[in-house]
C-alpha positions as CSV (number, residue, x, y, z in Angstrom):
1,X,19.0,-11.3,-7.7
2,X,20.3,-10.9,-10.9
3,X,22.3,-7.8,-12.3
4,X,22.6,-7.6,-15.8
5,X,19.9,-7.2,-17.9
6,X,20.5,-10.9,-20.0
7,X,20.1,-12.3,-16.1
8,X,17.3,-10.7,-15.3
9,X,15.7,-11.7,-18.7
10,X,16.5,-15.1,-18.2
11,X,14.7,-14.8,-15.0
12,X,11.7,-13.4,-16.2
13,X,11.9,-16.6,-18.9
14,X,12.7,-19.3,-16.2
15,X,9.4,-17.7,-14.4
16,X,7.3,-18.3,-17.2
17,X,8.7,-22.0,-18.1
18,X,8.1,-22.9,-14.7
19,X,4.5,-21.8,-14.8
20,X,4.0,-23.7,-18.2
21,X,5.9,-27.1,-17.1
22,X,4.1,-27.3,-13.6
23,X,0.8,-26.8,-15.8
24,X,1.6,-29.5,-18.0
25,X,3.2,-31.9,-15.5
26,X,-0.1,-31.6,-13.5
27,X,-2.3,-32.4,-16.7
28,X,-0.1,-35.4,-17.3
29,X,-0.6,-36.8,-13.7
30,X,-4.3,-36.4,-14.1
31,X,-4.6,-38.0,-17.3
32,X,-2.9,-41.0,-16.0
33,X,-5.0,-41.1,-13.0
34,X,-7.9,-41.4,-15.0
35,X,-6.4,-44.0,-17.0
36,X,-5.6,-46.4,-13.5
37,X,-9.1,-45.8,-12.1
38,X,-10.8,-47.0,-15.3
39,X,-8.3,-49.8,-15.1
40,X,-9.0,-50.8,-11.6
41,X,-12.6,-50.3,-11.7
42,X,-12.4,-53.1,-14.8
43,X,-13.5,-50.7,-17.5
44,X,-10.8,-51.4,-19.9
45,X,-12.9,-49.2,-23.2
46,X,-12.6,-46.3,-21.0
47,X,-9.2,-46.8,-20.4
48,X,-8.3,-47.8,-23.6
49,X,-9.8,-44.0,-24.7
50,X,-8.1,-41.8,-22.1
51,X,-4.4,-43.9,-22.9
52,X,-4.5,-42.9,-26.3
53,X,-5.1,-39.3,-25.3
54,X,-2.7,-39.7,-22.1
55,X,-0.2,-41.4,-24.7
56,X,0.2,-38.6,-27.2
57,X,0.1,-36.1,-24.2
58,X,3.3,-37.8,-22.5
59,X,5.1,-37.6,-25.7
60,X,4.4,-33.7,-26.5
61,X,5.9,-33.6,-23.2
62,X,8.6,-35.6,-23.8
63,X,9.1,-33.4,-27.0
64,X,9.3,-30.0,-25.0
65,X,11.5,-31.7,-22.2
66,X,9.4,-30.9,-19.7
67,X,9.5,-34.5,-18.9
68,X,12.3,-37.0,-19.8
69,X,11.6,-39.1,-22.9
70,X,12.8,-42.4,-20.8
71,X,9.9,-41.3,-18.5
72,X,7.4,-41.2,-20.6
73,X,7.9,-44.1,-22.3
74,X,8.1,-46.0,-19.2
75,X,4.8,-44.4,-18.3
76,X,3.5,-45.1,-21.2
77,X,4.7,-49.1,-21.1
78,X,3.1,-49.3,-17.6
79,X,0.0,-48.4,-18.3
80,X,0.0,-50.6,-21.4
81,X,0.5,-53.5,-19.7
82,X,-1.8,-52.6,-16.5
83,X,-4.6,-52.2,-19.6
84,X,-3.3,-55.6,-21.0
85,X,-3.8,-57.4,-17.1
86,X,-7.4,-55.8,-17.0
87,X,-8.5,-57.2,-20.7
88,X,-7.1,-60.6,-19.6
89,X,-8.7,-60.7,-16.3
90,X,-11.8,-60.0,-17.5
C-alpha cells in the first residue's frame, strides 16, 4: 500500500487508466471481430465499413499507448489483406 500522498495519487490514477485501457482494449477486440466474421461469411462491403472504423479506432489507440503502435499496424495489415483474399475469392 502506498504511504505518501504522491503514491497514493498515483494509485488512484493507475486505477482509473486501468479502467479506461481495459475499456478500450475490449472495444478494439470487438471491432475486429466484426471485421473477420464479415470477411469469413464473404461479405467484403461490410467489412470494408467496419475496417475503416476499426482502422482509425486502433490508431487512437495506438496514439494513447494503450496499445503499441507496431500492434496496430500489424492488426491493421492483417485484416487488410484477409479483406484483400475475400475480394479476390469472390
Amino acid at each position: 500500500m502506498p504511504n505518501s500522498a504522491s503514491a497514493k495519487k498515483r494509485l488512484r490514477q493507475s486505477k482509473d487508466r486501468r479502467l479506461r485501457n481495459r475499456n478500450v482494449k475490449s472495444i478494439l477486440r470487438g471491432l475486429i471481430r466484426k471485421v473477420r466474421t464479415a470477411v469469413q461469411a464473404g461479405d467484403v462491403e461490410t467489412a470494408k465499413q467496419e475496417f475503416i472504423v476499426t482502422s482509425k479506432r486502433l490508431d487512437q489507440a495506438a496514439a494513447n499507448h494503450v496499445i503499441h503502435a507496431n500492434r496496430a499496424a500489424r492488426l491493421k495489415s492483417r485484416l487488410s489483406a484477409a479483406i484483400k483474399k475475400a475480394q479476390l475469392a469472390k
